[in-house]
KOLTIZA-310589 format. One record per atom (N, C-alpha, C): chain; atom name; x, y, z. Coordinates in nm, 2 decimals. Each point is the difference from the previous one (the first is absolute). Layout:
! KOLTIZA-310589
["A","CA",[X,Y,Z]],
...
! end
This chain:
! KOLTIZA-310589
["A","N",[-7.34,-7.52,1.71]],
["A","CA",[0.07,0.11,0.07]],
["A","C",[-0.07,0.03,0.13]],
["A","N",[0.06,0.05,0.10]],
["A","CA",[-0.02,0.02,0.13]],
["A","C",[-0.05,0.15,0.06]],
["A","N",[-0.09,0.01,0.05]],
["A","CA",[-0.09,0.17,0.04]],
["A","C",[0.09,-0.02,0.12]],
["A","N",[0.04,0.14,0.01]],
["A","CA",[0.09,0.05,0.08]],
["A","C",[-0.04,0.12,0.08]],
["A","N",[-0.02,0.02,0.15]],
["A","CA",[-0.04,0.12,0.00]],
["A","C",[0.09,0.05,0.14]],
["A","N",[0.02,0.08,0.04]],
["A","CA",[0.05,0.09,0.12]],
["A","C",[-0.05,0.07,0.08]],
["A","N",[0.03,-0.07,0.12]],
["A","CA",[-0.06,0.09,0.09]],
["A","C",[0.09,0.04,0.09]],
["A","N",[-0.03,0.08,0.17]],
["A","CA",[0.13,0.02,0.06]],
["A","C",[-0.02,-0.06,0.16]],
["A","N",[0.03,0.00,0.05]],
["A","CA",[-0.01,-0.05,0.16]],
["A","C",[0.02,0.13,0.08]],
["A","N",[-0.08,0.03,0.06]],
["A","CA",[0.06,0.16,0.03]],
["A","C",[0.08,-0.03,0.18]],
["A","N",[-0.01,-0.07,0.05]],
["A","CA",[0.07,0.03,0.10]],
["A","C",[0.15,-0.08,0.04]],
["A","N",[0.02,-0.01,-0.13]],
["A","CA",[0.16,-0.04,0.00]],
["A","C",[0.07,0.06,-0.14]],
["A","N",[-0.08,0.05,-0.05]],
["A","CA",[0.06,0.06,-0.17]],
["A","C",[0.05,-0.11,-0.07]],
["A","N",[-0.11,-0.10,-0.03]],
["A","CA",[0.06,-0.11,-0.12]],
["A","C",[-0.14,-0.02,-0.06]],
["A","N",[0.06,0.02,-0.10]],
["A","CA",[-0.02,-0.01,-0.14]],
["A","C",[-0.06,-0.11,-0.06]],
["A","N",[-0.05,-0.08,0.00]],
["A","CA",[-0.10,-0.08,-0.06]],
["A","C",[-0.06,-0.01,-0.16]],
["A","N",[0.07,-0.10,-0.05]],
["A","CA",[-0.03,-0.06,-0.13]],
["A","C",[-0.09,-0.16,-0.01]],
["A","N",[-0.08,0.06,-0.05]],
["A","CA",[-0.14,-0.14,0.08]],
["A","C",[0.00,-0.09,-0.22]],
["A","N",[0.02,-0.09,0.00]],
["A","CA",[-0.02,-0.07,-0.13]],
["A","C",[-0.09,-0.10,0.05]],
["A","N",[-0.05,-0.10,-0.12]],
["A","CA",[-0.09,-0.13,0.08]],
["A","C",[0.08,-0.09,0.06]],
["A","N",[0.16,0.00,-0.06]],
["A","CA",[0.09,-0.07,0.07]],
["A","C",[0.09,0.01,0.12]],
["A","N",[-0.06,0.11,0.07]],
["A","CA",[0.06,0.03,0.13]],
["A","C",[0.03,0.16,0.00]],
["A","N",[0.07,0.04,0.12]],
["A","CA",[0.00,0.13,0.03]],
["A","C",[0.16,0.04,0.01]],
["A","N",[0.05,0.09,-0.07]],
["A","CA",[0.13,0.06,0.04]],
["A","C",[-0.01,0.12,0.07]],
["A","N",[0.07,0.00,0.08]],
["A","CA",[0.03,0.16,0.10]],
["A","C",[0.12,0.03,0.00]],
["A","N",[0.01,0.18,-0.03]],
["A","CA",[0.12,0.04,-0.04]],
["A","C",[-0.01,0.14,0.16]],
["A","N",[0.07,-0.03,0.06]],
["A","CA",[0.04,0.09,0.10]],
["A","C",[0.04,0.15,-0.08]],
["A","N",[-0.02,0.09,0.07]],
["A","CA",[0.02,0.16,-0.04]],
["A","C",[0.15,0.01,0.03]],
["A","N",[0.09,-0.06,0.06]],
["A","CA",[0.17,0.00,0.04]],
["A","C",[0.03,-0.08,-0.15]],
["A","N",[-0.07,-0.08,-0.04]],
["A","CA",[0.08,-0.04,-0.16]],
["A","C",[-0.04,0.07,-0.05]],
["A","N",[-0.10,0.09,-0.05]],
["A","CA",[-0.05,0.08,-0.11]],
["A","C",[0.11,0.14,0.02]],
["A","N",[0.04,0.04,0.14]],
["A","CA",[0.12,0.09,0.03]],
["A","C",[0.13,-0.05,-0.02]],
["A","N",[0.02,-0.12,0.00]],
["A","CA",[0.15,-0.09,-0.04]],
["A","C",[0.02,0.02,-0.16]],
["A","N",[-0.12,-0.03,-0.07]],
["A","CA",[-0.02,0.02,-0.13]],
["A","C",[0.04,0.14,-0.07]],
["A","N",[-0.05,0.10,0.06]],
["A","CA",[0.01,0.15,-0.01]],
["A","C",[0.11,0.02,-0.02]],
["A","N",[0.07,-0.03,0.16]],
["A","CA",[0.18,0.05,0.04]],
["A","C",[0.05,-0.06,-0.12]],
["A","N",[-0.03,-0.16,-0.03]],
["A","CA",[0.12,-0.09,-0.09]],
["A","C",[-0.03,0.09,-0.15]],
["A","N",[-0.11,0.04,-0.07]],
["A","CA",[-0.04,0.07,-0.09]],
["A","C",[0.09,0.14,0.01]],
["A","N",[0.02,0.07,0.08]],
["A","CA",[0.00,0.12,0.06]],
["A","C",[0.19,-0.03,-0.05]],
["A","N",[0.06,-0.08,0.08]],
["A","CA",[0.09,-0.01,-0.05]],
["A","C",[0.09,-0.04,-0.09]],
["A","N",[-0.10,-0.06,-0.10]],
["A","CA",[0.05,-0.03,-0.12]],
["A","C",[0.03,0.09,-0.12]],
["A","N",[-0.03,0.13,0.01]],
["A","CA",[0.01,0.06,-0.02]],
["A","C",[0.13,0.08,0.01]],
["A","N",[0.08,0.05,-0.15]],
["A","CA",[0.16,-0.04,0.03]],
["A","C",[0.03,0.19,0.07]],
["A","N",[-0.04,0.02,-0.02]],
["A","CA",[0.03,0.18,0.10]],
["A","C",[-0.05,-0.01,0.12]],
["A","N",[-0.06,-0.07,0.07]],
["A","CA",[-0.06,-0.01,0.14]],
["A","C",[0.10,-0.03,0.07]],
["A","N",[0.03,0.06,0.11]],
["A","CA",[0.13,-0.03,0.08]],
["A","C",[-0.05,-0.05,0.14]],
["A","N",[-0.11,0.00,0.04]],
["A","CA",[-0.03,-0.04,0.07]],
["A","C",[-0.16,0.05,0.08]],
["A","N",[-0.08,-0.08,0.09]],
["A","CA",[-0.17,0.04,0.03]],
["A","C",[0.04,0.07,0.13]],
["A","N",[-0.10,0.11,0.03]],
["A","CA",[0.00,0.04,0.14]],
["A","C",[0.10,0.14,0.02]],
["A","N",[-0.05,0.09,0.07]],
["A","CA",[0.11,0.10,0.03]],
["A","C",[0.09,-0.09,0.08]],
["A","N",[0.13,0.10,0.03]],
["A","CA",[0.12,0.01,0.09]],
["A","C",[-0.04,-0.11,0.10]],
["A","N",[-0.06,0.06,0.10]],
["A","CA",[-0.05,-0.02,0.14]],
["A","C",[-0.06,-0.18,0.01]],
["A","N",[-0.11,0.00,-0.12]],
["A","CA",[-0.10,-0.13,-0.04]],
["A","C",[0.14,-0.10,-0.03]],
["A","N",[0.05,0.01,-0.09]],
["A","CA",[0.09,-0.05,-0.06]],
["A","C",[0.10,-0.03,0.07]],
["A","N",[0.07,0.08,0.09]],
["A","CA",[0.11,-0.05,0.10]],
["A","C",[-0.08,-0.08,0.12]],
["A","N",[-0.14,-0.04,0.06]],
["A","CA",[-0.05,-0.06,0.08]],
["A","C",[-0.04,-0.10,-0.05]],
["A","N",[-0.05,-0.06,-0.17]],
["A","CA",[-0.01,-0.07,-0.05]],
["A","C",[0.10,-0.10,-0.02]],
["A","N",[0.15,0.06,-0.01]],
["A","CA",[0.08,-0.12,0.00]],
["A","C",[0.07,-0.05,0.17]],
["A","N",[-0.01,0.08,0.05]],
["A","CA",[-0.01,-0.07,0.17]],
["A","C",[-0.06,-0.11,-0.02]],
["A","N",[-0.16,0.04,0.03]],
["A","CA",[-0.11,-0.09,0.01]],
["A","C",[0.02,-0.12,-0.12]],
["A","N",[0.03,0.02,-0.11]],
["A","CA",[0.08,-0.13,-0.11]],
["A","C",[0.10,-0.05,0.06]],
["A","N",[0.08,0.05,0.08]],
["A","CA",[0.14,-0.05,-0.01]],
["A","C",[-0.07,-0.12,0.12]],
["A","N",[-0.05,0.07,0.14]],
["A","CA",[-0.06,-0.08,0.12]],
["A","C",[-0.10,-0.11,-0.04]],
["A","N",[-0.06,0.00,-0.12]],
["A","CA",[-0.13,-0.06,-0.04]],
["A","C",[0.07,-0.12,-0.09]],
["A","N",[0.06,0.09,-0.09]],
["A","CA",[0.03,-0.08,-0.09]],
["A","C",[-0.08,0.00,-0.17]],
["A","N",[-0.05,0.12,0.03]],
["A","CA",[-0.11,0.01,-0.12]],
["A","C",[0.13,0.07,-0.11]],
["A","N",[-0.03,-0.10,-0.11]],
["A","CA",[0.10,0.00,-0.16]],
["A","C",[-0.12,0.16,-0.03]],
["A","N",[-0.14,-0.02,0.00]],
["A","CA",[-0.05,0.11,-0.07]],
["A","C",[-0.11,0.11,0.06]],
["A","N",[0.08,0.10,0.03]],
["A","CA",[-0.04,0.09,0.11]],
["A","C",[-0.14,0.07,-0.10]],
["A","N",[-0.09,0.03,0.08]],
["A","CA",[-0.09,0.07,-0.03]],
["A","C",[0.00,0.19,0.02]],
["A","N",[0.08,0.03,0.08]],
["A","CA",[0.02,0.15,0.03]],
["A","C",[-0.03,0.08,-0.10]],
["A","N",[-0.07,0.04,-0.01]],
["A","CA",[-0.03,0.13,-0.09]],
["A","C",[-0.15,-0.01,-0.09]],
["A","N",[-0.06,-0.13,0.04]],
["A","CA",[-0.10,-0.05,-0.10]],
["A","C",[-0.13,0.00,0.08]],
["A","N",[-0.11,0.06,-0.06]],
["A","CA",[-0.11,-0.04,0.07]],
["A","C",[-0.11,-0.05,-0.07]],
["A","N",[-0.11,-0.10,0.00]],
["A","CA",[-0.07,-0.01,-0.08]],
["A","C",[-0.14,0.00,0.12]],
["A","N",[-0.07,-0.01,-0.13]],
["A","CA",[-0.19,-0.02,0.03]],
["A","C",[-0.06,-0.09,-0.05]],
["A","N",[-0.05,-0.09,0.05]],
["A","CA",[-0.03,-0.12,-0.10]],
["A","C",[-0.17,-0.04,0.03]],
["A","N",[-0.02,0.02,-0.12]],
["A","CA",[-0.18,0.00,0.05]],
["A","C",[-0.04,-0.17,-0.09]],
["A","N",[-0.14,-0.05,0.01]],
["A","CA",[-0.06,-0.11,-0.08]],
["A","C",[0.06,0.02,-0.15]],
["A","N",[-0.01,0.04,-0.07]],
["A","CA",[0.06,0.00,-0.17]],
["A","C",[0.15,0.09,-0.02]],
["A","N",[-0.02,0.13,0.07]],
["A","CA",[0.17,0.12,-0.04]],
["A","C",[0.08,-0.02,0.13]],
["A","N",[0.11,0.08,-0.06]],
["A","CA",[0.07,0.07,0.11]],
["A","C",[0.04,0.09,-0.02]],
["A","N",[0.10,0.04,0.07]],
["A","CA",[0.05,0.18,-0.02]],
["A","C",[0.13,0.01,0.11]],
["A","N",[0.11,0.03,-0.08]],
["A","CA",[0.13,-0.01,0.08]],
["A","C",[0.04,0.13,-0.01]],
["A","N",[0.09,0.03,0.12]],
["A","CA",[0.08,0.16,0.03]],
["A","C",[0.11,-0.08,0.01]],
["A","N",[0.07,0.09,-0.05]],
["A","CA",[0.21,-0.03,0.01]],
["A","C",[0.01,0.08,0.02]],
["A","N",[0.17,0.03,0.05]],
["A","CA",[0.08,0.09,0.02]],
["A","C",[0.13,-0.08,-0.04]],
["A","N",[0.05,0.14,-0.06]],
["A","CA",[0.13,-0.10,-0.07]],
["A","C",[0.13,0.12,-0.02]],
["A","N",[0.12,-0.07,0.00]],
["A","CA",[0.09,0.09,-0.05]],
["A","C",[0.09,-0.04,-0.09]],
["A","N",[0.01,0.14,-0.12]],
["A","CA",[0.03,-0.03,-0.16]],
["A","C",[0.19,-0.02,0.04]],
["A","N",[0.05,0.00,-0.13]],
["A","CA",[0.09,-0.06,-0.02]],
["A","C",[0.06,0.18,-0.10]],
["A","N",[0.05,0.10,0.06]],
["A","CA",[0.02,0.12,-0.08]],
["A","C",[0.08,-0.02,-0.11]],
["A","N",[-0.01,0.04,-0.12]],
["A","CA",[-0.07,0.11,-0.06]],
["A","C",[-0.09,-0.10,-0.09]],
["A","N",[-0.09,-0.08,0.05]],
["A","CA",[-0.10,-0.10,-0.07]],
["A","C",[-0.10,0.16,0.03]],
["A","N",[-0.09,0.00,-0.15]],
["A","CA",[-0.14,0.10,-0.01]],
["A","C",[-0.10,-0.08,0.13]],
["A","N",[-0.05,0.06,0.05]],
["A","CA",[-0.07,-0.05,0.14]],
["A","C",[-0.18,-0.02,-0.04]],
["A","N",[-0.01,0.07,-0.12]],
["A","CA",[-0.19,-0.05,-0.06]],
["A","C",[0.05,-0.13,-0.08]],
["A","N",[0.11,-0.02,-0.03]],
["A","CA",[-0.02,-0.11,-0.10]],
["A","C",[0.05,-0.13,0.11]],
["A","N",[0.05,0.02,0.07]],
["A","CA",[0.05,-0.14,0.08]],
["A","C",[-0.13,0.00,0.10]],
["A","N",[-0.11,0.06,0.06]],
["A","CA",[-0.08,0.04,0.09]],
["A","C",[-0.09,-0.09,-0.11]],
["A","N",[-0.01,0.04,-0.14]],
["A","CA",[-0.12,-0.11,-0.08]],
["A","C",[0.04,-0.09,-0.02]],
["A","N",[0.15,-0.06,-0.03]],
["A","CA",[0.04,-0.13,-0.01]],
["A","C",[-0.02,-0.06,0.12]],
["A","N",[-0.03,0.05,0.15]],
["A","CA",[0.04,-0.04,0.11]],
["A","C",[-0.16,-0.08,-0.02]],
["A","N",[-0.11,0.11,0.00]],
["A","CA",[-0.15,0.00,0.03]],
["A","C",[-0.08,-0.11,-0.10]],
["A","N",[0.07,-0.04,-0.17]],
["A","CA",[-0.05,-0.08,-0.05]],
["A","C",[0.06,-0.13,0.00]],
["A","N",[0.14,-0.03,0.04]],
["A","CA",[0.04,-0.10,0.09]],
["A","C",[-0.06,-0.06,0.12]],
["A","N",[-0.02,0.10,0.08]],
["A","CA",[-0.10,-0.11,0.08]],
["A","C",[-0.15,-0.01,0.00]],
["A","N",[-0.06,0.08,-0.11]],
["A","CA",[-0.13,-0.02,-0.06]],
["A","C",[0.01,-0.14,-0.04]],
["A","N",[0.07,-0.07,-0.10]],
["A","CA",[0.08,-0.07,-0.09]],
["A","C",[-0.01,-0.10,0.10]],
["A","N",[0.09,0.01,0.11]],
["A","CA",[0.02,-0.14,0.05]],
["A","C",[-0.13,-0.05,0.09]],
["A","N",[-0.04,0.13,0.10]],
["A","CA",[-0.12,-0.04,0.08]],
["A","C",[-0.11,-0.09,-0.07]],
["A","N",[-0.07,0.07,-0.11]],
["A","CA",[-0.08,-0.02,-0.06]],
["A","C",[0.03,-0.16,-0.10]],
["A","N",[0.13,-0.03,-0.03]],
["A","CA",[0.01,-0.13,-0.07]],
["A","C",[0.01,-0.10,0.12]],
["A","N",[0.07,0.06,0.13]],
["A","CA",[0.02,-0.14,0.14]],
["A","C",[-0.13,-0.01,0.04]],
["A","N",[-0.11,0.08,0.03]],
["A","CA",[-0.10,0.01,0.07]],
["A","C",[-0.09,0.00,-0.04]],
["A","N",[-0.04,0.03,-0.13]],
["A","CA",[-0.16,0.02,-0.04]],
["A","C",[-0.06,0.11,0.01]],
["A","N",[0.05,0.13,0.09]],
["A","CA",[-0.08,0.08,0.04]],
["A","C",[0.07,0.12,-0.06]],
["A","N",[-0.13,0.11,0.01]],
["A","CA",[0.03,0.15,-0.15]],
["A","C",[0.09,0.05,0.12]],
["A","N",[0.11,0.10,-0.08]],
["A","CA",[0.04,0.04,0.08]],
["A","C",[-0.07,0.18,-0.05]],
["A","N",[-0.06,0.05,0.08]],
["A","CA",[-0.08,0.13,-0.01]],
["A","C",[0.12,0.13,0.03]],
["A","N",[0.07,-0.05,0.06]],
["A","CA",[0.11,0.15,0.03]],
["A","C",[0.12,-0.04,0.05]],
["A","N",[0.15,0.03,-0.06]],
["A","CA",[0.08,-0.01,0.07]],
["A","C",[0.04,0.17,0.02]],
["A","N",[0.04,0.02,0.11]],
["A","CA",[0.04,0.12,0.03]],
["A","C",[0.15,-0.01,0.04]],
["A","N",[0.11,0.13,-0.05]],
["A","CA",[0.10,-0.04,0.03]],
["A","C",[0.07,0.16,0.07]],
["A","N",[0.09,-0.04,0.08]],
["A","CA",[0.04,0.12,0.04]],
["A","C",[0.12,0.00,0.00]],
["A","N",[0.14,0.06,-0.06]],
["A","CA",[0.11,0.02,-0.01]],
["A","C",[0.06,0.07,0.14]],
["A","N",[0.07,-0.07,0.07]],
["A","CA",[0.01,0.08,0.16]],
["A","C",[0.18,0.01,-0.02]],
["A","N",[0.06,-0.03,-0.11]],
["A","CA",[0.12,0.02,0.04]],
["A","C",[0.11,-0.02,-0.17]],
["A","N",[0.10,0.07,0.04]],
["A","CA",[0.05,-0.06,-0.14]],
["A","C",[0.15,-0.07,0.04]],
["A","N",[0.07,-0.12,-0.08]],
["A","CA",[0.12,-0.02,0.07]],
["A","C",[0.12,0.05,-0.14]],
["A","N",[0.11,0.00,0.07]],
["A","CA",[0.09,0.02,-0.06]],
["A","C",[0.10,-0.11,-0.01]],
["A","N",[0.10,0.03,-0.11]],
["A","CA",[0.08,-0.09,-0.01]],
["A","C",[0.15,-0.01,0.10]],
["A","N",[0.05,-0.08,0.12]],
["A","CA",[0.10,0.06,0.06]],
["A","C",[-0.12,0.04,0.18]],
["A","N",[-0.09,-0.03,-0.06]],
["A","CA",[-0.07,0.06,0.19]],
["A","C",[0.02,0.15,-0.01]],
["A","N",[0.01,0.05,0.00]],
["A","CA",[0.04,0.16,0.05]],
["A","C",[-0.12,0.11,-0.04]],
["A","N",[-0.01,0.13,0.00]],
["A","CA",[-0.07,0.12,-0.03]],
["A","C",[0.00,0.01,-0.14]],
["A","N",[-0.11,-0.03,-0.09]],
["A","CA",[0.02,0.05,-0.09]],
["A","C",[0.05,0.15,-0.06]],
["A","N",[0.03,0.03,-0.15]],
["A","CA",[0.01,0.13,-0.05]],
["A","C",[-0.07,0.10,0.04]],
["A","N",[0.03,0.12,0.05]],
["A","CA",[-0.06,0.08,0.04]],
["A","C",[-0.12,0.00,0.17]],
["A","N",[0.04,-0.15,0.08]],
["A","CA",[-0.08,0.03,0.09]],
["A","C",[0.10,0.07,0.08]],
["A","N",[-0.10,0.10,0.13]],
["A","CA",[0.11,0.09,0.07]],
["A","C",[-0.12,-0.01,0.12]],
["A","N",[0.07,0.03,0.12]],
["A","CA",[-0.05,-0.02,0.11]],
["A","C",[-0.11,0.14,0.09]],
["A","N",[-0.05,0.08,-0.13]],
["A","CA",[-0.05,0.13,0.07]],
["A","C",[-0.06,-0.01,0.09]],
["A","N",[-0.13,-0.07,-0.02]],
["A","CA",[-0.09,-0.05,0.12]],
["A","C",[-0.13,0.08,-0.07]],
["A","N",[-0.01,0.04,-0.10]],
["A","CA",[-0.14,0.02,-0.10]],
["A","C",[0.01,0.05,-0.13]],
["A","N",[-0.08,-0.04,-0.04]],
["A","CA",[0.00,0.00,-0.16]],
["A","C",[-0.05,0.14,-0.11]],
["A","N",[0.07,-0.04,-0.12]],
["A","CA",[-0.01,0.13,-0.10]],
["A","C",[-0.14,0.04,-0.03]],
["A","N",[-0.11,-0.11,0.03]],
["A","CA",[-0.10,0.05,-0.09]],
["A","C",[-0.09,-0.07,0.11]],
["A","N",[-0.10,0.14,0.00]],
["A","CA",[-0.12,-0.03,0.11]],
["A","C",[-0.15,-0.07,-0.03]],
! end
């Protein structure tokens, strides 16, 4: 059996898996490809990134050509852990703590089985919710501030 150990390269953010049989490097853009693809496997997830992120994301896909956008994902990737931020928007009337944990141990789940490395925190932030049809959901109205301070 083979000693495995990790370290990081700091001035390009890769990731370094050192064995006696050679070295693997995993760039910090696949540990965030990982995230997103986790992120959206998750069947209430309508999509990563607010409004704004998300409509500049598929431009820059459409011009690029990228199948898997990163918008809304951020990670930290140190020698052994990492630690990813999302932003995401639910799929209404999905409960929003329980798709927010299926979201966060999904990509615990995958990071950690593609990479080798702990994943120490996924943080997630709900920035939006979609409806079915596009439109305003029940009860939104255009006041311009809210019932409760």
């Amino acid at each position: 059996m083979s000693d495995t150990s990790v370290t990081t390269a700091a001035p390009n953010h890769v990731t370094s898996l050192q064995t006696d049989r050679g070295t693997t490097t995993i760039a910090d853009s696949v540990v965030a490809k990982i995230a997103a693809l986790a992120a959206r496997e998750v069947d209430a997830v309508e999509s990563l990134g607010g409004a704004i992120s998300s409509a500049l994301a598929g431009v820059v896909g459409r011009i690029r050509g990228d199948e898997h956008k990163t918008a809304g994902v951020g990670v930290e990737v140190g020698s052994k852990q990492a630690a990813v931020d999302l932003s995401i928007t639910i799929r209404y009337p999905a409960p929003i703590p329980q798709v927010a944990e299926g979201v966060r141990q999904n990509v615990i789940d995958r990071i950690e089985s593609m990479t080798g490395l702990e994943v120490v925190e996924v943080n997630v932030a709900v920035t939006d919710l979609a409806f079915a049809g596009g439109g305003p959901g029940p009860g939104d109205t255009d006041r311009g501030f809210g019932r409760v301070e």
